[in-house]
C-alpha positions in Angstrom: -13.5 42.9 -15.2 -13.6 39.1 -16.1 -16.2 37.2 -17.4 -17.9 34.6 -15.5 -19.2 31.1 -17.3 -21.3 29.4 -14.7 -21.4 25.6 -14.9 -24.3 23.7 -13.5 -23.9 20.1 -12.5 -25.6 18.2 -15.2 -24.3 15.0 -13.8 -26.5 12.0 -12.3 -23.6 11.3 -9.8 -22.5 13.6 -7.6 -20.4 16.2 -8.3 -17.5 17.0 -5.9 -14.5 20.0 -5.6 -11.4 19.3 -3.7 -9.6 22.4 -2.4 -6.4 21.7 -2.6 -4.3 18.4 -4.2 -1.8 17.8 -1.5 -1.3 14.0 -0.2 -4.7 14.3 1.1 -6.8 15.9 -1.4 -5.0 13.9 -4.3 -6.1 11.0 -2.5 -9.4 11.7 -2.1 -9.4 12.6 -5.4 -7.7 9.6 -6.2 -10.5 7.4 -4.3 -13.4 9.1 -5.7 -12.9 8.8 -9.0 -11.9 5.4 -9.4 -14.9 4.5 -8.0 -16.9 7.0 -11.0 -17.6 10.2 -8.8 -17.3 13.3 -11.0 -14.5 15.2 -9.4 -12.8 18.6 -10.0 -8.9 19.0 -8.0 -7.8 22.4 -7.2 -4.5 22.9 -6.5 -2.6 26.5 -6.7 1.1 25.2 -7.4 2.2 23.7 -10.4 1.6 19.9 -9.9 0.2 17.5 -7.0 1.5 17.0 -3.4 3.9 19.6 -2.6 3.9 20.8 1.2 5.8 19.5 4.6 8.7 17.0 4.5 7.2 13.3 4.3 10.0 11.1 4.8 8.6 8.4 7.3 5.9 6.0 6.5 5.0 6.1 11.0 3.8 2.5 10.7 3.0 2.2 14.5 4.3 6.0 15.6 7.1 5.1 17.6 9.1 8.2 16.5 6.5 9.8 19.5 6.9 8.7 22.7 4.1 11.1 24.2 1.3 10.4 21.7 -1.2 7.6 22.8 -0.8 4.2 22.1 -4.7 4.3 20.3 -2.8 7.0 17.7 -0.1 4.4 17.3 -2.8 1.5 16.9 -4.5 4.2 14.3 -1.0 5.0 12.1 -0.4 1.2 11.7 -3.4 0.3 10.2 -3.3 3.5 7.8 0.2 2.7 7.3 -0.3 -0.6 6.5 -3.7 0.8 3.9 -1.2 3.1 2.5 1.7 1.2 1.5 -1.2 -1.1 -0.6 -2.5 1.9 -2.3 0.7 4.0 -3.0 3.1 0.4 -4.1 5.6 2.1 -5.4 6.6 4.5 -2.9 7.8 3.2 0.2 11.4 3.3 1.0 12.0 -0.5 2.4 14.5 0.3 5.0 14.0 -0.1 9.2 14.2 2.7 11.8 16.6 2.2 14.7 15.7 4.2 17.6 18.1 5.2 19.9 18.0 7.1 23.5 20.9 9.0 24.1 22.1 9.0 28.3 21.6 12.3 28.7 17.8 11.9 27.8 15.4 11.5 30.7 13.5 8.8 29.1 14.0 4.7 29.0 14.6 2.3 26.2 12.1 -0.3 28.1 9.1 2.0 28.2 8.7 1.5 24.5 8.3 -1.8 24.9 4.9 -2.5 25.6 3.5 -0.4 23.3 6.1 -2.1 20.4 4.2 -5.9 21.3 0.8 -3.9 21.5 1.6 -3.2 17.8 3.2 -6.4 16.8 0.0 -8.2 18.5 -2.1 -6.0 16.3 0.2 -6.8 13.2 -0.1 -10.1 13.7 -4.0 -9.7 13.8 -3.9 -7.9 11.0 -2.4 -10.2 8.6 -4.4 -13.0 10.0 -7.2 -11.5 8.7 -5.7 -10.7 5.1 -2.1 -11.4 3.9 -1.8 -8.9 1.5 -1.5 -6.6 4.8 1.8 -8.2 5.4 3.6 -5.5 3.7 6.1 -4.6 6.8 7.9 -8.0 6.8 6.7 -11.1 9.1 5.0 -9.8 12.2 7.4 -11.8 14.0 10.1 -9.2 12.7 8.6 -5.8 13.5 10.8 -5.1 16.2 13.8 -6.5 17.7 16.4 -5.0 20.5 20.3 -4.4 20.9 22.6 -4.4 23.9 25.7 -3.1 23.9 27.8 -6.0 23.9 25.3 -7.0 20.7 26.4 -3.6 18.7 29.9 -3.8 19.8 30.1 -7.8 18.3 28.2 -6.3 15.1 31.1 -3.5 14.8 33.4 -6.6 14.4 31.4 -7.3 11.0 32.3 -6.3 7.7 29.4 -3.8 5.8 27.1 -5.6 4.0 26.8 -4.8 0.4 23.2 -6.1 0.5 21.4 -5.7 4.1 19.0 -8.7 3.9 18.4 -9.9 8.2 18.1 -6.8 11.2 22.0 -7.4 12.4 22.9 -6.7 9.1 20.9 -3.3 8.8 22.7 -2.7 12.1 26.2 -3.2 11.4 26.8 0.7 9.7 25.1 2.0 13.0 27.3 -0.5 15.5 30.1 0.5 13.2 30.1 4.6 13.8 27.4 5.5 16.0 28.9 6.6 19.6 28.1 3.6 21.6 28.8 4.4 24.7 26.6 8.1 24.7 23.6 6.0 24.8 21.0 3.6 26.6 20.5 0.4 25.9 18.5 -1.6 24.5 18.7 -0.2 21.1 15.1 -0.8 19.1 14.8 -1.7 15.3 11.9 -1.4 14.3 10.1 -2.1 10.7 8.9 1.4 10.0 9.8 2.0 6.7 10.4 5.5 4.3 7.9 7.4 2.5 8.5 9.0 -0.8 6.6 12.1 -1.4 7.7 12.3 -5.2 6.9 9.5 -5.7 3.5 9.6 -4.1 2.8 12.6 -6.4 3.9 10.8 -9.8 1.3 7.8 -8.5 -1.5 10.7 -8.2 -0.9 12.3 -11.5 -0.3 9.1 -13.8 -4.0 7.7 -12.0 -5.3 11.3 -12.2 -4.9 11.4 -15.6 -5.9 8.5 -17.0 -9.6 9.2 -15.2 -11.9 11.0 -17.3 -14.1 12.1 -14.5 -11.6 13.8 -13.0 -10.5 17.5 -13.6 -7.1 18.2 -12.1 -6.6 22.0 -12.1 -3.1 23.5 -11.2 -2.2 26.9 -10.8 -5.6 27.7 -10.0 -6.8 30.0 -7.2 -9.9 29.4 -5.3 -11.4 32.5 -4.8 -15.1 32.1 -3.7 -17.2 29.7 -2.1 -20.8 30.0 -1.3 -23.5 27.6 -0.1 -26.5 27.5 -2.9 -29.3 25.6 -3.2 -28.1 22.7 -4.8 -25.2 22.5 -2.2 -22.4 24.8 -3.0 -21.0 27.3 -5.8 -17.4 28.0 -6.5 -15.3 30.6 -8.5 -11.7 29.7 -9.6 -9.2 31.3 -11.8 -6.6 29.9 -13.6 -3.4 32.1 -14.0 -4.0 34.7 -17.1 -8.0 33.4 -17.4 -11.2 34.4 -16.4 -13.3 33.2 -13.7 -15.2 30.4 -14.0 -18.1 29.7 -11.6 -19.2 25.7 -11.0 -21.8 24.1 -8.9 -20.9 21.3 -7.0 -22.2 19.0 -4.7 -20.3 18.5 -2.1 -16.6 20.6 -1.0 -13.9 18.7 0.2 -11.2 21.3 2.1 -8.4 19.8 1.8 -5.8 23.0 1.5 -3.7 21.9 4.1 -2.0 24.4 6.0 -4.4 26.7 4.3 -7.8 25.3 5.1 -8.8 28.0 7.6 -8.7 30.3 4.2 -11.3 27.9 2.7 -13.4 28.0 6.0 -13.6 31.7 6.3 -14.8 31.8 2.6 -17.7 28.7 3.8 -17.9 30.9 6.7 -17.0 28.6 8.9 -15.3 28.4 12.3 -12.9 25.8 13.4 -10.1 25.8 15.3 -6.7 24.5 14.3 -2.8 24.9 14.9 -0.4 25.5 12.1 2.8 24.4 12.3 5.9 25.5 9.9 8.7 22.9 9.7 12.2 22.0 7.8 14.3 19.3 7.2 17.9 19.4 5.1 19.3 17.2 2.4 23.3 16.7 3.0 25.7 14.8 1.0 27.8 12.2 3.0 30.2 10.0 2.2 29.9 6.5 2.7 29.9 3.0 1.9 27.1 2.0 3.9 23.4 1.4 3.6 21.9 2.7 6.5 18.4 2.2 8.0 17.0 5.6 9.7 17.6 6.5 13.0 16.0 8.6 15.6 17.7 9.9 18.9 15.0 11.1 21.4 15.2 14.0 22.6 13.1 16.5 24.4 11.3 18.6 21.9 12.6 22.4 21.4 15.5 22.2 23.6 19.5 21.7 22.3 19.2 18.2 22.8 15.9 17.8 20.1 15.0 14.4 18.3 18.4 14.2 16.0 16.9 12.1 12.6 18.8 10.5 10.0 17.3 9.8 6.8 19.0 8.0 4.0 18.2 8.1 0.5 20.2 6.3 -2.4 23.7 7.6 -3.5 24.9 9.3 0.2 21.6 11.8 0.1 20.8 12.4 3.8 17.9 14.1 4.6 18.1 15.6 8.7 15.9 17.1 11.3 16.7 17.9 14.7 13.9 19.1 16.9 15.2 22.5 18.4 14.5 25.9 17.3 17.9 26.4 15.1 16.8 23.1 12.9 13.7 22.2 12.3 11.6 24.0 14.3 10.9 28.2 14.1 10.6 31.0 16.3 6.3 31.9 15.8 6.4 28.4 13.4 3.6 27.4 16.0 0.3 29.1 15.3 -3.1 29.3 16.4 -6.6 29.9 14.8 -8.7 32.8 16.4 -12.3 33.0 16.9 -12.3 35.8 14.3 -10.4 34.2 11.9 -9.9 29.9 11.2 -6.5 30.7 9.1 -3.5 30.6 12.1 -1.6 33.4 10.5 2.3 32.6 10.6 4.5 35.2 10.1 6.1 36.8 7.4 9.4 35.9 7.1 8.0 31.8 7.0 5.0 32.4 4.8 7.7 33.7 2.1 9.7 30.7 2.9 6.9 28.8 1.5 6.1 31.0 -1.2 9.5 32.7 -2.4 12.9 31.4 -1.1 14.9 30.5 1.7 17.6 33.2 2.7 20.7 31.6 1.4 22.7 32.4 4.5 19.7 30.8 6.7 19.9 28.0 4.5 23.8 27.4 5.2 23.4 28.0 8.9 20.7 25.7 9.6 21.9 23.0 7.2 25.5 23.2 9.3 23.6 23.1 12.6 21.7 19.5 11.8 24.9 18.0 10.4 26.3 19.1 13.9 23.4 17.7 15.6 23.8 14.2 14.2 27.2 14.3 14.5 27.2 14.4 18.2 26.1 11.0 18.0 27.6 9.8 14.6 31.1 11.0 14.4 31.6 10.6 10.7 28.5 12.5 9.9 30.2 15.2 10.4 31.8 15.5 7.1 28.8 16.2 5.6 27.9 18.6 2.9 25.1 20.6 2.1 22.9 18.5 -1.1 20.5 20.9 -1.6 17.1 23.7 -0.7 15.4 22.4 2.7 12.7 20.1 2.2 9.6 22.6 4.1 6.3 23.9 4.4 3.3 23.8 7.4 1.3 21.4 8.6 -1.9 21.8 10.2 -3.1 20.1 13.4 -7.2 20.0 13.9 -7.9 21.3 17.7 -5.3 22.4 20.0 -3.8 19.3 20.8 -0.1 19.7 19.6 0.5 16.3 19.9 -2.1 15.2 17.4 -0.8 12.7 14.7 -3.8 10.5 13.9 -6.2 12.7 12.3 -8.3 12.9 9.7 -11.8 14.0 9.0 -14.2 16.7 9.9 -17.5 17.8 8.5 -19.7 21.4 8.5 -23.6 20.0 7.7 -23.9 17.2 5.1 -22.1 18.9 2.3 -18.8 20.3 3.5 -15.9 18.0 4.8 -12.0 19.0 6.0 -9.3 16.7 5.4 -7.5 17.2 8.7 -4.4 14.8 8.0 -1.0 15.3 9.9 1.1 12.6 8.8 0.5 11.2 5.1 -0.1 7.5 6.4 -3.4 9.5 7.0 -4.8 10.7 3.8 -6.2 7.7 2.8 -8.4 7.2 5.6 -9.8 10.6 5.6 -10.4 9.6 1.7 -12.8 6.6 3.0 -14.5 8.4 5.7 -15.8 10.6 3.0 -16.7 8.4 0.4 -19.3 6.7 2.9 -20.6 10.2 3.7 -21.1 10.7 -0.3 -22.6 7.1 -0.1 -25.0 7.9 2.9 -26.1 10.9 0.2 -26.5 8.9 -2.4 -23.7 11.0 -4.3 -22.0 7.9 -4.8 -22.7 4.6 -5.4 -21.2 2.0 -3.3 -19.1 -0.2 -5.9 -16.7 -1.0 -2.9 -14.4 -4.3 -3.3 -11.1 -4.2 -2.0 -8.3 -1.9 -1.8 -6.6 -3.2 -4.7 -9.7 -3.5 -7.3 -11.3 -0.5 -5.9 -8.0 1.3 -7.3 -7.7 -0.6 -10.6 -5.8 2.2 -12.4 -3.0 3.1 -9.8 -2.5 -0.2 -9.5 -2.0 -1.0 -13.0 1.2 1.7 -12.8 4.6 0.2 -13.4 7.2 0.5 -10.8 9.2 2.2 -14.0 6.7 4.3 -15.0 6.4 5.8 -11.5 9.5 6.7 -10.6 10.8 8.2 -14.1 7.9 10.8 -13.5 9.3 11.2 -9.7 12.6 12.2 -11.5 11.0 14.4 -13.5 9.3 16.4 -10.5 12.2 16.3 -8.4 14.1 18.3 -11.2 11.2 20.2 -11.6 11.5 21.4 -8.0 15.4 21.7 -8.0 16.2 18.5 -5.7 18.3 16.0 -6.6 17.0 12.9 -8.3 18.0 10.5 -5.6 15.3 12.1 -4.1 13.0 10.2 -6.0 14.6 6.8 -6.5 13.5 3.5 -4.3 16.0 3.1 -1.3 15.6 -0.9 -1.1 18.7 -3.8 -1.1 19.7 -4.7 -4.6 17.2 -2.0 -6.6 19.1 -0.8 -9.7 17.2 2.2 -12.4 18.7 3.1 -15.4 18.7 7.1 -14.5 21.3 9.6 -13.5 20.9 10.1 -9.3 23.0 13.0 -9.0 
């Protein structure tokens, strides 16, 4: 039997857990305790923000045409929040989106949600210029005609992209013109890096005395006391240990409903298991991203290319052979608030990928670009999948824009689907600790109110990304900026 040490909280401030140190919870944990909030981070893997493939920053969601244009109004402001906090993680690059002929939909029905977003955007910087972080507002989006690609194929690549025709040309140059409708849309919605996202968490993390980060450590009780909630945790090869806390943030990801039914707590909730493949291509060119719509699930899925430095691809394509799984989709019950996925995909998360699964579905996404970028298909498999589940509060599929929900005073979920997210839900809590008094509202601005992440060196932050993406077995290019002219003395192999 272990032995229990119980812990009361002898702080004056408040005292918070957060279940779970994904891009949510280390944010939270993150915003807390640079403003002095005593914090304790639970996370059972080895080190912070592992989960889903985060590739895209979603600064005004235009990669979904059926979400509302209020969710796209929602992800540009995060987006814009989030590339302030996280400074050295964002992957300066645009996204060309693209609607191939046999697709039902129309290049010109994006377009008045694209000038409801660059009005905002304008707005937005109006009101403070340090939100101008996705070029002049006057840039966010611009459009292509055919005779406009063809005269850019004429070009020769540029070895620096620096205007929108020249991020165009590698696109003009190989894409298949003539399989798609026009106009084409660029549009400034830039990369995300998750490695480096989790180097910025544990560098600030670990420089705050108030907060305990705890890896490898299981959760394994949580009970509502008197003085708000108890909670037993074990760290691999130790005892239990029992703490007091405050106030629980859940913010265990695909996983919450497992932290619900130990609150005893209902809530319903989708999980969803995804993948997306790193490939090896040969070429000269920088490339922006690009998207070709497609109707979700079918052969013809949303075909994505994402490009990373030294010809590191990373691919999804919506159908059920790519990125998307036979029983991947998963709903809570009323008995039970974890979706339960099955099997086979939970030890995909937890074990390994079945190497001949791996080849097949890596093959089928380099096919499924290729259909539309000719070259692509000499492309080679780079690496393991980039995967995990996601979890989508309610039942709305669709749902991108979410973030917060709370159980009585002392028990919030972070409900985040896209990372552009996390740091919202990590506001909407800090007022509910302020409304407590758990916290005391020190509140300036972004940039002061984060004094210690943004001290971090754009050095210091990606050597650490390195060293977590060898730690995970991806290649290091994984980690390293994707911006015109950016040069790092380390190997990205």
């Amino acid at each position: 039997m272990n032995n229990t040490a119980v812990h009361p909280n002898t702080h004056n401030n408040g005292k918070v857990a957060v279940i779970g140190a994904g891009v949510a919870g280390a944010t939270i944990a993150m915003r807390l305790a640079e403003l002095g909030v005593q914090v304790s981070l639970f996370e059972q893997g080895v080190s912070l923000v592992n989960g889903p493939p985060m590739c895209h920053l979603h600064a005004g969601g235009n990669l979904y045409r059926e979400i509302s244009d209020q969710q796209c109004l929602n992800l540009l402001e995060q987006s814009i929040n989030t590339v302030r906090l996280y400074q050295h993680c964002v992957n300066v690059r645009p996204t060309v989106i693209a609607v191939p002929s046999q697709d039902a939909g129309k290049p010109e029905e994006l377009f008045p949600r694209l000038n409801l977003l660059q009005q905002r955007y304008h707005q937005l910087v109006a009101e403070d210029v340090r939100n101008q972080v996705l070029g002049h507002p006057d840039n966010y989006f611009c459009s292509y005609q055919y005779q406009d690609l063809k005269r850019l194929a004429e070009r020769p690549l540029p070895s620096v992209p620096s205007s929108n025709d020249d991020w165009m040309v590698p696109f003009a140059k190989q894409a298949k013109l003539e399989q798609l409708k026009y106009p084409v849309i660029l549009v400034q919605e830039y990369g995300l890096s998750s490695l480096r996202i989790a180097a910025t968490a544990a560098l600030t993390l670990q420089q705050l005395p108030n907060c305990q980060v705890h890896t490898q450590t299981k959760v394994q009780a949580l009970s509502q006391a008197s003085h708000g909630w108890s909670l037993s945790y074990q760290n691999q090869g130790a005892s239990t240990c029992t703490e007091s806390f405050d106030f629980v943030v859940n913010a265990s990801g695909f996983r919450s409903g497992h932290v619900d039914n130990m609150a005893q707590f209902k809530r319903q909730r989708i999980v969803e298991f995804k993948a997306a493949y790193l490939t090896w291509w040969q070429t000269p060119a920088i490339w922006p991203e690009v998207i070709f719509h497609g109707e979700r699930g079918t052969p013809q899925g949303m075909a994505q290319l994402t490009p990373y430095c030294n010809g590191l691809f990373q691919l999804h394509g919506m159908t059920k052979h790519i990125t998307l799984f036979k029983g991947g989709l998963v709903n809570s019950s009323n008995d039970d608030a974890q979706p339960a996925l099955p099997t086979p995909l939970l030890s995909k998360i937890e074990q390994q990928w079945p190497e001949l699964e791996l080849q097949q579905r890596t093959h089928a996404a380099i096919e499924h670009l290729a259909q539309f970028i000719g070259p692509f298909a000499s492309a080679k498999l780079a690496a393991k999948p980039l995967y995990g589940a996601q979890q989508i509060p309610g039942e709305d599929s669709s749902l991108r824009a979410a973030a917060v929900s709370f159980e009585g005073e002392h028990y919030a979920r972070a409900e985040i689907v896209k990372a552009s997210s996390a740091l919202s839900s990590a506001n909407v809590i800090l007022e509910r600790l302020i409304h407590l008094g758990l916290a005391k509202d020190t509140r300036q601005d972004l940039e002061r109110d984060f004094k210690v992440a943004q001290k971090l060196t754009e050095h210091a932050v990606i050597s650490h990304a390195i060293k977590l993406a060898k730690q995970r077995d991806y290649p290091s290019a994984l980690a390293l900026p994707y911006h015109a002219g950016y040069n790092h003395p380390a190997q990205v192999s």
